[in-house]
C-alpha positions in Angstrom: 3.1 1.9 -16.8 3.0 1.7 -20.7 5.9 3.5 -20.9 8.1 1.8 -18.6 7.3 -1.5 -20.4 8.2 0.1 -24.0 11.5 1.1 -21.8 12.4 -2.6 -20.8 11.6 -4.2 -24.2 13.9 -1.6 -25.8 16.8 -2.8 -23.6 16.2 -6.0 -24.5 16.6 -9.7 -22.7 19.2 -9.7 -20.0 20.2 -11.7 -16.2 16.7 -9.5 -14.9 14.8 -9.3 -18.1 13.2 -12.5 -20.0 10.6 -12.4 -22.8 8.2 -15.5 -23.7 5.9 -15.9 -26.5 2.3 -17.1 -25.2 -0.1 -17.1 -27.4 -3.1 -19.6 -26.2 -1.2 -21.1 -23.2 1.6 -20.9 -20.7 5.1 -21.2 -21.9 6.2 -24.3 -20.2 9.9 -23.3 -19.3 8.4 -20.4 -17.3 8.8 -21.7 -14.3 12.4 -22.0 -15.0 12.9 -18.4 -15.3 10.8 -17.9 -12.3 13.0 -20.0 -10.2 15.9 -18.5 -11.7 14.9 -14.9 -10.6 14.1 -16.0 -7.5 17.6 -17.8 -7.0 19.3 -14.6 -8.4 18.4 -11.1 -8.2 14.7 -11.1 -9.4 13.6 -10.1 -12.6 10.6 -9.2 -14.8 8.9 -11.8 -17.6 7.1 -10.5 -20.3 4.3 -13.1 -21.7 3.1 -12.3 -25.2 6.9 -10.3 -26.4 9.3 -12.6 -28.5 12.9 -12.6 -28.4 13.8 -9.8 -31.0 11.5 -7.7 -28.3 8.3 -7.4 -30.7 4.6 -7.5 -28.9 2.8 -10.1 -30.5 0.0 -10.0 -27.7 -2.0 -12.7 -25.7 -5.2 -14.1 -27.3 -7.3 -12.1 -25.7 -10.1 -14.9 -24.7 -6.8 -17.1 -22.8 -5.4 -14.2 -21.0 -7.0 -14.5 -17.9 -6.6 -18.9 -18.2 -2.6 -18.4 -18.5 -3.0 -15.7 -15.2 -4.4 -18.4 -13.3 -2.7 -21.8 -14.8 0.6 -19.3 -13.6 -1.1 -18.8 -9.8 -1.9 -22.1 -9.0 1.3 -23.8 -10.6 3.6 -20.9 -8.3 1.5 -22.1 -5.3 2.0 -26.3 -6.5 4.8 -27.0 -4.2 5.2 -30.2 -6.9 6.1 -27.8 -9.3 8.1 -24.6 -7.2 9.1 -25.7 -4.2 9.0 -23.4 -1.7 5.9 -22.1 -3.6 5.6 -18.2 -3.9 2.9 -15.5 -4.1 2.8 -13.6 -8.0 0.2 -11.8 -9.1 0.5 -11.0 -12.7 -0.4 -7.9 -14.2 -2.6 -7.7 -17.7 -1.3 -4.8 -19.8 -2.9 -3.4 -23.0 -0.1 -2.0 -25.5 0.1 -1.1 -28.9 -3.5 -2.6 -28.7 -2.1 -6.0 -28.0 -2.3 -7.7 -24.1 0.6 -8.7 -22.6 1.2 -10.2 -18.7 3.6 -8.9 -16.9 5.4 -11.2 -14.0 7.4 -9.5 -11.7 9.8 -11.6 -9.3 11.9 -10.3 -6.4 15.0 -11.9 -4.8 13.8 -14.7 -2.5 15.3 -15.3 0.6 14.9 -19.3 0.1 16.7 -21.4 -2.3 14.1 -22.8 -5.1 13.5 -25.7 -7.6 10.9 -26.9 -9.9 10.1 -30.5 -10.5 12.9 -31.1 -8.7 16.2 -28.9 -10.7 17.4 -25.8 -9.7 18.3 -22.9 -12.2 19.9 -20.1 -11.6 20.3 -17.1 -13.9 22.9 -15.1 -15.6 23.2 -12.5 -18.9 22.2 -16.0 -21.6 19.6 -16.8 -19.3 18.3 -19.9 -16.9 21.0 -22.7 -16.2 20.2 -26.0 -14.7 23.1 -26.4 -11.7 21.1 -29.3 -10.9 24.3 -31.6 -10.9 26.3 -29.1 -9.8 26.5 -29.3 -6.1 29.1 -26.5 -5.6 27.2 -24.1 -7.2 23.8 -25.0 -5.1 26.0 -24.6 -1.7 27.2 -20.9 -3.0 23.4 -20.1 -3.7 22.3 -21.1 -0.1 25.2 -19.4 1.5 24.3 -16.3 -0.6 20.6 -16.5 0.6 21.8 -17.2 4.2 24.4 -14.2 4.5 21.6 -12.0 3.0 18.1 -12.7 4.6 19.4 -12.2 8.5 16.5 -14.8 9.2 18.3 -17.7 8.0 21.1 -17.1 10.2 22.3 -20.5 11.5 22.9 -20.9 15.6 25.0 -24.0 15.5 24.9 -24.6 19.1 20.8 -24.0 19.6 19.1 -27.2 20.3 15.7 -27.8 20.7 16.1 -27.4 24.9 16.6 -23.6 23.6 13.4 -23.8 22.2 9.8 -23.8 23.8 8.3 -27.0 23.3 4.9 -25.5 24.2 4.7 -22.9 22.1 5.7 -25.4 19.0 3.1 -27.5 20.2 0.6 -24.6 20.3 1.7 -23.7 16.6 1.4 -27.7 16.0 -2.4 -27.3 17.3 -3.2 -24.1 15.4 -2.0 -25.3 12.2 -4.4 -28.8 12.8 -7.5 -26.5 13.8 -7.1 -24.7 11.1 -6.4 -27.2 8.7 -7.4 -31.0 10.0 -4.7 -33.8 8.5 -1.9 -30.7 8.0 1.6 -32.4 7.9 2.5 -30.9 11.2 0.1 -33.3 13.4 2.4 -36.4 12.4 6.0 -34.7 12.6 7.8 -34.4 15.7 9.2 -31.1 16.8 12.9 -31.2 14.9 11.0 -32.6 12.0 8.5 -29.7 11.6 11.3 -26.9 12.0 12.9 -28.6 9.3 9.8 -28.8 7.5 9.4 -24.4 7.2 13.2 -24.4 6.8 13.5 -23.3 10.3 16.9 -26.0 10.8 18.9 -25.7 8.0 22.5 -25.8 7.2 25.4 -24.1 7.0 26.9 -24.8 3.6 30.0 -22.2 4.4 30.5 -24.6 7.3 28.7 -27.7 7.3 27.0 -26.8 10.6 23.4 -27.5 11.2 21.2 -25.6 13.9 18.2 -23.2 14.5 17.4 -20.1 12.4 17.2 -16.7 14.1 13.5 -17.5 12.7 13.3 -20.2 14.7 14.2 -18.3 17.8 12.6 -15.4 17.0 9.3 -17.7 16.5 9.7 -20.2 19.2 12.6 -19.3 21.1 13.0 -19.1 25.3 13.3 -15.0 26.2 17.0 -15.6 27.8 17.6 -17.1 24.3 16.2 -14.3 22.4 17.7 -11.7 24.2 21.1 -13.5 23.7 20.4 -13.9 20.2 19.1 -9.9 19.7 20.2 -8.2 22.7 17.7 -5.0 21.4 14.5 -6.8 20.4 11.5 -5.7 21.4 8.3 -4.2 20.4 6.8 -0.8 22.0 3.1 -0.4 22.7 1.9 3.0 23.4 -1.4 4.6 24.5 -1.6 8.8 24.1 -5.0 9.4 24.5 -5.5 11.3 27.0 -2.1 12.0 28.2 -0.3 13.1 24.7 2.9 14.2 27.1 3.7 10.7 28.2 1.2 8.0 28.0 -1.9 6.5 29.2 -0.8 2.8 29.0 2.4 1.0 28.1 3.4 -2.5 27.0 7.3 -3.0 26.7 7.3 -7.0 24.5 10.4 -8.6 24.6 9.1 -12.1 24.2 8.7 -14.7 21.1 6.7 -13.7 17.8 4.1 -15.8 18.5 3.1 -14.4 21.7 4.3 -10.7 20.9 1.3 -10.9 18.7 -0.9 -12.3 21.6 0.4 -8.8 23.5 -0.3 -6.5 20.8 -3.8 -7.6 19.6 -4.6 -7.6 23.2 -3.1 -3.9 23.7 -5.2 -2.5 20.6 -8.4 -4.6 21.8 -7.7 -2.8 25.5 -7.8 0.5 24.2 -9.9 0.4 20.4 -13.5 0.5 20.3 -14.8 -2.3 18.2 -16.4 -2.4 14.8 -18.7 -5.2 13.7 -19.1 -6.0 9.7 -20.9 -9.5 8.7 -18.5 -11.9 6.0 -20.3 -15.0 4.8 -23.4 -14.1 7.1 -21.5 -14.6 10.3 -20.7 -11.4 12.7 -16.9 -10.9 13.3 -14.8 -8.1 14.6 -13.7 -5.2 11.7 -11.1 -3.9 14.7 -9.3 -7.6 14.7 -9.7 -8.0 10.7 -8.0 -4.7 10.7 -5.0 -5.2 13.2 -5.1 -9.2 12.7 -2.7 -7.5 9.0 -1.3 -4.6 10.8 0.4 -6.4 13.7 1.5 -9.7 11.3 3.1 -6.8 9.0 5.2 -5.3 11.8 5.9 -8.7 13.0 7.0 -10.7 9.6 8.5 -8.0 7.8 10.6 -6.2 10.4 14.6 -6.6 9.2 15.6 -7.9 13.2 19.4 -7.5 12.7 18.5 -3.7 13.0 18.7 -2.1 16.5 15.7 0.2 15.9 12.8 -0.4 18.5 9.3 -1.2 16.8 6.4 0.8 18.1 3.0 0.4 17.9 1.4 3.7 19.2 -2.4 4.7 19.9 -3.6 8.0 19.5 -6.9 9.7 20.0 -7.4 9.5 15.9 -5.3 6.7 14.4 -2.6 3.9 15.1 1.0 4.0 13.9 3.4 0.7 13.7 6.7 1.8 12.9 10.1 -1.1 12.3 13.2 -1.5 10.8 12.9 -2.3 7.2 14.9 -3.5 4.3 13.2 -1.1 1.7 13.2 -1.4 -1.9 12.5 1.8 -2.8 10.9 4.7 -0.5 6.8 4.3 -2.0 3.2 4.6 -0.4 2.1 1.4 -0.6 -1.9 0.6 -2.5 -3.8 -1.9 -3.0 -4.2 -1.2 -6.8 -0.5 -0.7 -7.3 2.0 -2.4 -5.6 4.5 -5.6 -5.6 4.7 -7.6 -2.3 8.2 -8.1 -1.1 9.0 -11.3 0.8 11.3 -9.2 4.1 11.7 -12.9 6.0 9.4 -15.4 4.1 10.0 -17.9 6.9 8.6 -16.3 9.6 5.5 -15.7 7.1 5.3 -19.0 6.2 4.7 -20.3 9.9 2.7 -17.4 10.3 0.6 -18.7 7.4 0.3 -22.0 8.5 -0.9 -20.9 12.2 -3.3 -18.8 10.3 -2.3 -15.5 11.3 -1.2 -14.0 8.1 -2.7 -15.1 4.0 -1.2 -14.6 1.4 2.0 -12.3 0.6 0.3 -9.3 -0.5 -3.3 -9.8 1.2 -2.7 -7.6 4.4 -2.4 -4.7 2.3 -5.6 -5.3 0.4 -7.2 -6.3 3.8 -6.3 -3.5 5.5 -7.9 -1.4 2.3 -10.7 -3.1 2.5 -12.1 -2.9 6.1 -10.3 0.4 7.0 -14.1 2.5 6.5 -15.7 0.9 9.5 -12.7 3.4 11.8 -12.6 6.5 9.3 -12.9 8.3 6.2 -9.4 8.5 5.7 -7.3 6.2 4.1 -4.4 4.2 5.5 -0.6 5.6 4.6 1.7 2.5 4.6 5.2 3.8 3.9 8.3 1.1 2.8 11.0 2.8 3.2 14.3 1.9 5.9 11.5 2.3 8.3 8.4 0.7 7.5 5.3 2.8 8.6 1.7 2.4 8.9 -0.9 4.8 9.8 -4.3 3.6 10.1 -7.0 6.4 10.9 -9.7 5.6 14.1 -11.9 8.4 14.3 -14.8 9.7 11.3 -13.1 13.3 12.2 -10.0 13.3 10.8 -11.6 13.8 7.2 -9.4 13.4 4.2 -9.9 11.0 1.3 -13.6 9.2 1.2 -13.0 5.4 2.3 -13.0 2.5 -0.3 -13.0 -0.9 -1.0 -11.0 -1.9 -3.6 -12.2 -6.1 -3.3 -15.6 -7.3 -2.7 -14.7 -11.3 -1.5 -18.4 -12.2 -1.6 -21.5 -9.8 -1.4 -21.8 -9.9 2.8 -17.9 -9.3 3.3 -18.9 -5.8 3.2 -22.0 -5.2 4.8 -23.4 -2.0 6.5 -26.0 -4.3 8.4 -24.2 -3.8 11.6 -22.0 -0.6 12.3 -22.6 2.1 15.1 -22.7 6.1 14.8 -18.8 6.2 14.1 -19.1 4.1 11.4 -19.0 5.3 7.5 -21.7 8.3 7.0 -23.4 6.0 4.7 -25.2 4.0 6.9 -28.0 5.8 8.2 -29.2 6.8 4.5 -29.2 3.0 3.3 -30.3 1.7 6.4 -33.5 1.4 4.0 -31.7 0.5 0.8 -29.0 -1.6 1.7 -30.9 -3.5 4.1 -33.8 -4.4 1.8 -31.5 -4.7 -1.2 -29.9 -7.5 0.8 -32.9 -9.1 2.0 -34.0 -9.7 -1.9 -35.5 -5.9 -2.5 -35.4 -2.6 -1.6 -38.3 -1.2 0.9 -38.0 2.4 1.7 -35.1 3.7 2.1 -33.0 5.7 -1.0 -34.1 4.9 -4.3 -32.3 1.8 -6.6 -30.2 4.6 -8.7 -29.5 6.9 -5.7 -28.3 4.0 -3.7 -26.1 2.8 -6.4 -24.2 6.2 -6.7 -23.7 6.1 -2.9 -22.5 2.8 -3.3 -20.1 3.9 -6.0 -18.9 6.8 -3.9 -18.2 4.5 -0.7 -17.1 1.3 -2.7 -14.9 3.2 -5.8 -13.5 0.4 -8.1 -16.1 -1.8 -7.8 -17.3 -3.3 -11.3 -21.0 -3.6 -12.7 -20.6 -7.6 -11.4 -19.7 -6.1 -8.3 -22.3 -4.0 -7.6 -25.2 -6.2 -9.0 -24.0 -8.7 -6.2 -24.2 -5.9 -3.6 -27.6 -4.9 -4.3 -28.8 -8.3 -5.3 -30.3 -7.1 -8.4 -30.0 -8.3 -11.6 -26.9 -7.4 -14.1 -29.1 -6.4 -16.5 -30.9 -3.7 -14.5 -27.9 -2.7 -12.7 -26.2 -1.8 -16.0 -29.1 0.9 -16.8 -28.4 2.6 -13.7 -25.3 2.9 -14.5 -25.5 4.3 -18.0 -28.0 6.5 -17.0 -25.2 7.8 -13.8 -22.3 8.1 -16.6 -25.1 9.7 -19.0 -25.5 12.5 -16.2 -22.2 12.8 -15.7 -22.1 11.3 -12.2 -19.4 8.4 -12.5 -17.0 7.0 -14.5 -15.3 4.0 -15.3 -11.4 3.7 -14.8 -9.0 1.0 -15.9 -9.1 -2.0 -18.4 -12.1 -3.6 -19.0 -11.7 -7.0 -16.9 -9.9 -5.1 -13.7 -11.4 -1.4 -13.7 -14.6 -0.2 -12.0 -16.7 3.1 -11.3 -15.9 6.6 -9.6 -17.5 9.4 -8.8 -16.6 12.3 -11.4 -14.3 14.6 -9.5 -16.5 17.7 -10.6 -19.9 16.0 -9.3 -21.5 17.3 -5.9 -22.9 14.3 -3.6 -26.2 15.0 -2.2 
């Protein structure tokens, strides 16, 4: 990572590449690059590296203030609108800290406080007044996102005005007062950019999202003659197939199909978040299914599949990769493929944010195996998820903790992680406010370091419910025996188990 970063400040500032000086606060023009990458090709922003390319650093005590003033001001729709998902990234170099923002291509035209930029070699211009060159830049987005193709002749009669409604009343429940409740339907597809138009033209109409989303299936099939999504059960019959769903309907109620098909044919997994008992199998395939739904490139004739096996799922669809990589949690950029479709997706509260089915999937994936899941981005987009304790491999982890119950070992049956029978005891007292019987405190923490790797001292205080204090012995004690170690910076790593140690 260092290295690459040395790289791009040696080839100095260019139409990808900006450098900002940030010492106690947020640059305030840096949403203007951000909109410019966004209208243009992407780009990376370097906080804390002036213009002559020399690291001056981040005051260390305002780093993590500027990474969150820079969150919430991407997701202020009065200040980017349409808002984006960035995480930045905290890098340590030449003992100075720098944040790295990394923006890809968006699929959407985008301005802040009302201008629009765009980017070349000098940097950001304001085409604000300049209406010919906004038209080129929503033609450009249009010819290259397929899901902003614009049907000129598709009315709302080519739409289901049920299923709109249904997304209406989703959208309400899940948020009481959202805009949608008070917009009629043309109104609220204009609202997600789902009716737009055609600056090439001066046509308006649907969106393939739109149809895609809300569509009639005579429409859809019309629209994309070779859309459709495979479900497949080899369980017992690996020749052929136990049970088959062939989905050539709307997105909305493809997903209904799918979640239905895996709930049909998975076992279920309990896991308690925020003291209330929900399903791990539906938080698991909740992010698997919106994936292969959102992010699949439609104008591509490949069938999607989404296949059951005796010992793990695969989704496979077309994709519009950015490089062939094994997605992780820890390391990874999240690509908008058709942030439209997201977007109502979002809203209907089916998907989170751009990047959290990943980390979601990381998260829960213990409560079905051992092994971890292999998500794959390249031309076709593949995700394995592992359903049976057999298949071995790599121990399971949690790379996020959202509060202390999200992850709790209070309910699981036999097929669940090892772990549970030996802190049945533990765990179960820890949570309840002390540990009776059961492994003791230091034994149960190294188990929980082996089953929860990454977690920090915080972390694992808040598991146990013990105090920080306390906790941090234990842990010094671990690294004194040479049990665990800690990886990463100080403010994002956590604890492993030594490679070399032997788990009892």
């Amino acid at each position: 990572m260092i290295q690459s970063i040395e790289k791009l400040i040696k080839q100095g500032e260019g139409i990808t590449l900006e450098f900002k000086t940030a010492k106690n606060e947020l640059p305030q023009n840096v949403l203007e690059t951000v909109c410019a990458f966004l209208n243009r090709y992407g780009g990376t922003i370097l906080l804390g590296v002036n213009d002559k390319g020399e690291i001056l650093g981040l005051d260390p005590s305002k780093v993590q203030k500027i990474s969150r003033e820079l969150v919430n001001s991407l997701n202020n729709p009065q200040l980017l609108n349409p808002p984006v998902y960035i995480s930045p990234n905290e890098i340590e170099i030449e003992g100075k800290t720098i944040i790295q923002i990394h923006v890809h291509e968006s699929s959407q035209v985008h301005s802040t406080k009302g201008k629009y930029f765009d980017r070349n070699e000098d940097g950001d211009f304001n085409i604000t007044n300049n209406t010919s060159l906004i038209a080129n830049l929503f033609i450009r987005k249009q010819t290259t996102f397929t899901e902003n193709k614009i049907y000129p002749y598709a009315t709302l009669k080519e739409l289901r005005k049920d299923l709109i409604q249904r997304a209406r009343q989703m959208a309400v429940n899940r948020q009481p007062g959202h805009i949608w409740e008070d917009l009629d339907d043309l109104s609220l597809l204009r609202s997600v950019q789902l009716y737009q138009t055609d600056y090439s033209t001066g046509k308006e109409g649907m969106t393939l999202a739109a149809i895609l989303l809300f569509g009639r299936d005579d429409v859809m099939l019309s629209a994309l003659p070779f859309h459709k999504t495979d479900a497949i059960c080899r369980i017992e019959n690996t020749d052929r197939y136990d049970d088959r769903d062939d989905i050539r309907t709307n997105l909305i109620e493809s997903y209904d199909r799918l979640m239905h098909f895996v709930e049909k044919h998975l076992p279920d997994r309990f896991v308690l978040k925020k003291d209330i008992r929900i399903s791990a199998r539906n938080l698991i395939f909740r992010e698997v299914i919106s994936n292969t739904l959102i992010h699949r490139e439609y104008t591509n004739p490949y069938p999607a599949k989404l296949i059951i096996e005796k010992e793990s799922v695969t989704t496979e669809n077309a994709n519009r990769s950015h490089g062939n990589i094994q997605l992780l949690p820890e390391r990874f950029s999240p690509v908008p493929k058709n942030p439209v479709i997201a977007r109502v997706f979002k809203e209907i509260g089916r998907a989170d944010e751009l990047g959290s089915g990943v980390r979601n999937i990381f998260n829960y994936f213990s409560y079905y195996s051992q092994h971890k899941p292999i998500l794959e981005d390249a031309n076709i987009f593949k995700c394995v998820v592992y359903t049976n304790n057999s298949t071995g491999g790599q121990t399971g982890n949690h790379t996020h903790l959202e509060s202390k119950s999200d992850i709790s070992l209070l309910e699981s049956s036999k097929t669940d992680v090892e772990l549970n029978d030996e802190l049945n005891g533990g765990l179960n007292g820890g949570l309840n406010g002390g540990l009776n019987g059961g492994l003791n405190d230091q034994d149960l923490l190294l188990r929980l370091v082996l089953h929860h790797e990454g977690m920090n001292t915080k972390e694992l205080a808040q598991l146990m419910n013990r105090p920080l204090k306390t906790v941090e012995k234990w842990i010094k004690k671990l690294k004194d025996e040479n049990k665990i170690i800690f990886k990463g910076s100080k403010k994002t790593g956590g604890y492993y188990i030594k490679p070399q140690t032997n788990e009892s």
